[in-house]
N, C-alpha and C positions, 0 to 999 in steps of 0.2 A: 176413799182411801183404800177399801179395798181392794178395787178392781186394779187400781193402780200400781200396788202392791204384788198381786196375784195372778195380774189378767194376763200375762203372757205364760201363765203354768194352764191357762186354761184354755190357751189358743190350740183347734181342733189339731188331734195327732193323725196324722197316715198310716194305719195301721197293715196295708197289702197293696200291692199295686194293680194286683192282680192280672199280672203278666209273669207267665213261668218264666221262672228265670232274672228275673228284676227285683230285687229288694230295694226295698223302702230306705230311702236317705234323710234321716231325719234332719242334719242340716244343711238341705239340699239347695237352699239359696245361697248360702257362703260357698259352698262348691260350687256351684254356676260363677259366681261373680269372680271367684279365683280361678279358674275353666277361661273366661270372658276374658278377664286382664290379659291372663297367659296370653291366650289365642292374637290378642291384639298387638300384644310385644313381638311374638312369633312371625306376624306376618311381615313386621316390618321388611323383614329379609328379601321378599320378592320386591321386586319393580313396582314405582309405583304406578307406573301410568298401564299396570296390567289392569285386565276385567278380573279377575278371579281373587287380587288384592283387594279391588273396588267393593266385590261381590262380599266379601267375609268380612272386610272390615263394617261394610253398611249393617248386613243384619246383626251383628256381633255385639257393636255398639247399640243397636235398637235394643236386642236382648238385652242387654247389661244396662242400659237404662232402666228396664221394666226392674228388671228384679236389685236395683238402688232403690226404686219408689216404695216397693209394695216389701213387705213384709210376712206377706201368706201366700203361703206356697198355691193355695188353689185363684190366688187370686194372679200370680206368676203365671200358673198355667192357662188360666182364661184368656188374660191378657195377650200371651203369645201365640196361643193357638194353638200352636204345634205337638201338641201332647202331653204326659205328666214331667214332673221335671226330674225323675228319674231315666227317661229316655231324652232329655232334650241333655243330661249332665253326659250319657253316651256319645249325644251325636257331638256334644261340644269336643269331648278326648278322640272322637273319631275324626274331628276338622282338625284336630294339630297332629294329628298322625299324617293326616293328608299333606297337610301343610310342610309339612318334613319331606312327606316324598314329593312334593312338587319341586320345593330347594333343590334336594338331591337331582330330578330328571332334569330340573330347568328347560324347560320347554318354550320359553321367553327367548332364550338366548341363541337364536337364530341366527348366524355369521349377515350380516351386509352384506347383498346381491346373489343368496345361496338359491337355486333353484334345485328342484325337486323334478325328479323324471317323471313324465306322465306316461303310464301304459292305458294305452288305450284297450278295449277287449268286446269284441261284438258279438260274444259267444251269448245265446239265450240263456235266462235266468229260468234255474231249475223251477219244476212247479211247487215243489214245497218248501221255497222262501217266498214271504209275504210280499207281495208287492207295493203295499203302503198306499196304495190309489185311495182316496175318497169315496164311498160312495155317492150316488148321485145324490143328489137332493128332493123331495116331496115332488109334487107335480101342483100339491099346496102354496107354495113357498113360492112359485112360480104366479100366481094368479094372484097371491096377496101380493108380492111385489109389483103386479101391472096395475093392481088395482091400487098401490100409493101412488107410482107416479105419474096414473092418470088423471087421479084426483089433486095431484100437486099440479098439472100442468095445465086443468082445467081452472086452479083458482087463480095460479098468473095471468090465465089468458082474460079473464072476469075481472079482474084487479085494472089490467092494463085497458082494458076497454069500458069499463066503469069509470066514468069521471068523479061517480060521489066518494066511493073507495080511496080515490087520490088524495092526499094530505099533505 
């Protein structure tokens, strides 16, 4: 009776988030879930057959499932991963601010048969922008892959010429 009575005056508080600048939302489920609804009425606006519709409505709805289920905030946050739900109630007001300026730019809205001019430019790329190359890879990485698919292509060739192996 009592726990019953009491247990949600005893359910653990958040006392700092301990991130300068981020205060504690004590009821930071109800603003996610109202954050989550917004954002999902809001997107209706774009196109649906856009990625970036696809992309916010998907995790938006994941989110807003989690924090329907659970009821504690650290258990919100486990579940999603992505941080305390004082930073996930940010990035949610940060995705409908987006969402507004995406409306506005409409970037979808591309005329039928609009083509775009290409400038071509074969001027060398200064040395102090990255060129984004890969580095090479191990010289390891190299001998453990000869030594898979030599061992893979020793056991076909034993399989194939082993009649008892056959089934």
């Amino acid at each position: 009776m009592f726990l019953r009575r009491f247990g949600p005056l005893l359910a653990k508080v958040k006392e700092t988030t301990g991130i300068v600048g981020l205060d504690v939302v004590p009821n930071g489920r109800e603003v996610l879930i109202s954050l989550y609804n917004r954002t999902l009425k809001e997107i209706k606006a774009v196109p649906e057959d856009e990625g970036y519709r696809k992309a916010v409505e998907s995790f938006t709805n994941h989110r807003l499932k989690i924090c329907q289920e659970e009821n504690d905030w650290e258990q919100i946050e486990k579940r999603i991963g992505c941080g305390q739900v004082e930073e996930l109630i940010d990035e949610a007001q940060d995705e409908l601010k987006l969402i507004s300026k995406m409306i506005e730019w409409d970037p979808w809205g591309v005329p039928e048969g609009y083509e775009c001019e290409v400038i071509e430019n074969d001027a060398p790329v200064p040395t102090h922008v990255p060129h984004h190359r890969p580095s090479p890879l191990p010289e390891e990485f190299y001998k453990t892959l000869e030594a898979i698919t030599s061992d893979a292509a020793k056991k076909v060739e034993s399989s194939t010429s082993n009649p008892q192996l056959k089934e």
